[in-house]
C-alpha positions, -999 to 999 in steps of 0.1 A, spaced: 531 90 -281 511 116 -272 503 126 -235 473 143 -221 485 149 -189 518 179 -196 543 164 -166 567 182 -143 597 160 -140 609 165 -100 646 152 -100 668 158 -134 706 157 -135 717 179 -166 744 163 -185 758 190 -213 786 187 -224 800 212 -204 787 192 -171 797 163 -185 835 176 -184 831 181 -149 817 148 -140 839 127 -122 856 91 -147 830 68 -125 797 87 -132 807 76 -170 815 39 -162 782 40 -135 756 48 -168 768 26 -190 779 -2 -171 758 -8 -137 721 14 -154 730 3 -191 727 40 -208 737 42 -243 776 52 -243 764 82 -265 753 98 -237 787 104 -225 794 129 -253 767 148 -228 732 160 -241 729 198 -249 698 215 -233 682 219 -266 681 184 -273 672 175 -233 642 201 -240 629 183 -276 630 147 -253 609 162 -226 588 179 -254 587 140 -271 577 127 -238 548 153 -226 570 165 -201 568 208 -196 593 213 -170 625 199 -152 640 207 -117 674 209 -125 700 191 -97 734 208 -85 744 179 -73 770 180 -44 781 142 -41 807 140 -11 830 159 5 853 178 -24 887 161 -21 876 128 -11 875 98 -43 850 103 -67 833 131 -50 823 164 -72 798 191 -70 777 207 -97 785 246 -93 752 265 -85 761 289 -112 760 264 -138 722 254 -137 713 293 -125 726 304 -162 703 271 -175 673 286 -158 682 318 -169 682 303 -209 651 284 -200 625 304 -175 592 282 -167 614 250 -184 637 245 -157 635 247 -123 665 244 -99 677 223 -71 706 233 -46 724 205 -37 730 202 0 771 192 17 765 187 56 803 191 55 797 229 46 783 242 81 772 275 78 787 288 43 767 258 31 736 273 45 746 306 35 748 296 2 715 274 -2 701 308 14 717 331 -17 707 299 -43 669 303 -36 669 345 -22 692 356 -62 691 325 -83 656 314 -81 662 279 -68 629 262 -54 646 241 -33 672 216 -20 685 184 -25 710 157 -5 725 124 -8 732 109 26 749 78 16 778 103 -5 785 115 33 773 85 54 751 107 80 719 103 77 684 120 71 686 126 112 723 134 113 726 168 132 748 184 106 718 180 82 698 200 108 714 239 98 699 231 67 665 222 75 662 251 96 670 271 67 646 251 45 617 262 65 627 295 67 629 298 31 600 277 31 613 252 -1 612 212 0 642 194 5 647 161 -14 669 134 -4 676 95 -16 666 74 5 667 35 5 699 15 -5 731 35 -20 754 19 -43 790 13 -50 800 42 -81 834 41 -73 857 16 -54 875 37 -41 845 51 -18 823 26 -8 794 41 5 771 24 38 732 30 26 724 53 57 694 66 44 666 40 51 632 57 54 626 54 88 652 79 100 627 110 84 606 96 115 627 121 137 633 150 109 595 152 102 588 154 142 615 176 145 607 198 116 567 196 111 567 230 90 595 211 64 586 194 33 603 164 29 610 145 -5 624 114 0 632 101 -35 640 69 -57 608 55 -42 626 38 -9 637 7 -26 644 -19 -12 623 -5 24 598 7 -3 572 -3 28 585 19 55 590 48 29 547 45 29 547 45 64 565 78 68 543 93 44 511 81 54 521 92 93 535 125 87 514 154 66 551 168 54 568 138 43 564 128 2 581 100 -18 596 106 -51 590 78 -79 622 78 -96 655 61 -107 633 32 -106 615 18 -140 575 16 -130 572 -20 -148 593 -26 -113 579 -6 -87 564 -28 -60 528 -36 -63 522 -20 -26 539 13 -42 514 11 -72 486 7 -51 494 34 -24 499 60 -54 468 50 -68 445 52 -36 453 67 -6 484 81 -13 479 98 -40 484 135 -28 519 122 -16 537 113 -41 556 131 -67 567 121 -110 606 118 -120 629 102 -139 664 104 -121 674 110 -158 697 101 -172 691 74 -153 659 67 -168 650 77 -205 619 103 -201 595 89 -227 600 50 -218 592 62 -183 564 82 -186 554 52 -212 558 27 -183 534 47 -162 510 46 -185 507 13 -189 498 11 -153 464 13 -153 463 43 -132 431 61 -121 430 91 -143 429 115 -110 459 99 -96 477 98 -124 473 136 -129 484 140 -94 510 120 -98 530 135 -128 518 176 -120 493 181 -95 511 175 -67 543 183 -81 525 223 -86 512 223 -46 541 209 -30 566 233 -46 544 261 -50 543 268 -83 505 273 -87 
């Protein structure tokens, strides 16, 4: 299918091979069993081929995750190294786009090294999973790194809504409902915040935070659009639509069935464009 509108896909976890040798036994079992992705896909899916699916799907670029999920050491926790997705961006200038993933646990060398990530590797910003460390959005050990976001001046995206359980052996509380972004974006009016994978199931107070605060944006992904909740549609599509930002969570979701799924949404042709680039170009400054 072919697609008018050329989309920039906000959250992406690249699974190479190579990454894919670094992914942790439950990460295998969690996309094929619990989001029902082809077992193929844990042979891993080298860039090329990641590239000719965005090409397939009418989407131009990707912001690559390094994905710190826990604290090293603990069950089923692993980070993505930095280094890995800088040499990816280096391959693929203007295709990929990268992501530091955020570890509260870190104290200052972590904010040290989110500082050298966007500074040398041309990261454009960062990214955190509350729930993999049960603090949450307005835990002060997050707070280092928001100063250094605004310093920087790069978005920092974070799940929010319910967590699940991807291994047993680490079950994780869901410490990232919405609300608590109430306090971050007070505190930090200058930071952009991305809260991702749409807010489910507080989908509601994820709107609210965005409609209050000028800084705060929601993130549509890891959910399929046929099941995004009407109220989500119709904020996107109407007065939200400078606040919210396209992505797939992929693997999570295929990129042509979801941009296929939007589509069949009926969107306004304005807020559809602002959905899958438009905003995606401000809000990141890449203009």
């Amino acid at each position: 299918m072919k697609h008018s509108i050329p989309a920039i896909d906000c959250v992406v976890n690249p699974i190479t091979p190579e990454i894919m040798q670094l992914r942790p036994k439950w990460s295998r079992e969690f996309l094929t069993k619990k989001i029902g992705r082809d077992s193929s896909l844990l042979q891993g899916v080298p860039e090329e081929k990641m590239l000719a699916m965005m090409d397939e799907a009418g989407i131009e670029r990707a912001f690559l995750i390094a994905t710190k999920t826990g604290r090293l050491g603990l069950p089923g926790s692993w980070h993505l190294p930095y280094e890995v997705v800088r040499k990816m961006l280096e391959r693929h200038p203007g295709k990929f786009y990268g992501l530091a993933g955020l570890d509260p646990t870190e104290g200052m060398a972590g904010v040290r090294a989110l500082e050298r990530a966007v500074r040398e590797q041309g990261f454009i910003g960062a990214h955190m999973y509350p729930h993999w460390f049960e603090l949450a959005p307005d835990h002060a050990r997050w707070y280092p790194f928001y100063a250094k976001c605004v310093e920087l001046d790069v978005p920092v995206q974070m799940q929010v809504g319910q967590s699940l359980i991807y291994t047993p052996e680490q079950r994780l509380r869901s410490v990232g409902r919405p609300i608590t972004l109430d306090a971050v974006a007070c505190d930090f009016p200058e930071l952009k915040l991305v809260g991702i994978h749409v807010g489910i199931p507080w989908t509601d107070e994820m709107i609210a935070m965005a409609w209050k605060h000028p800084n705060v944006y929601i993130g549509c992904d890891a959910h399929s659009p046929r099941y995004w909740p009407a109220a989500f549609v119709q904020y996107l599509n109407t007065y939200g639509q400078d606040k919210v930002v396209f992505g797939t969570d992929y693997p999570v979701l295929d990129f042509a069935r979801t941009r296929e799924e939007i589509e069949a949404l009926g969107l306004r042709e304005e807020a559809k464009r602002k959905l899958l680039r438009d905003n995606a170009l401000r809000i990141y400054k890449l203009m």
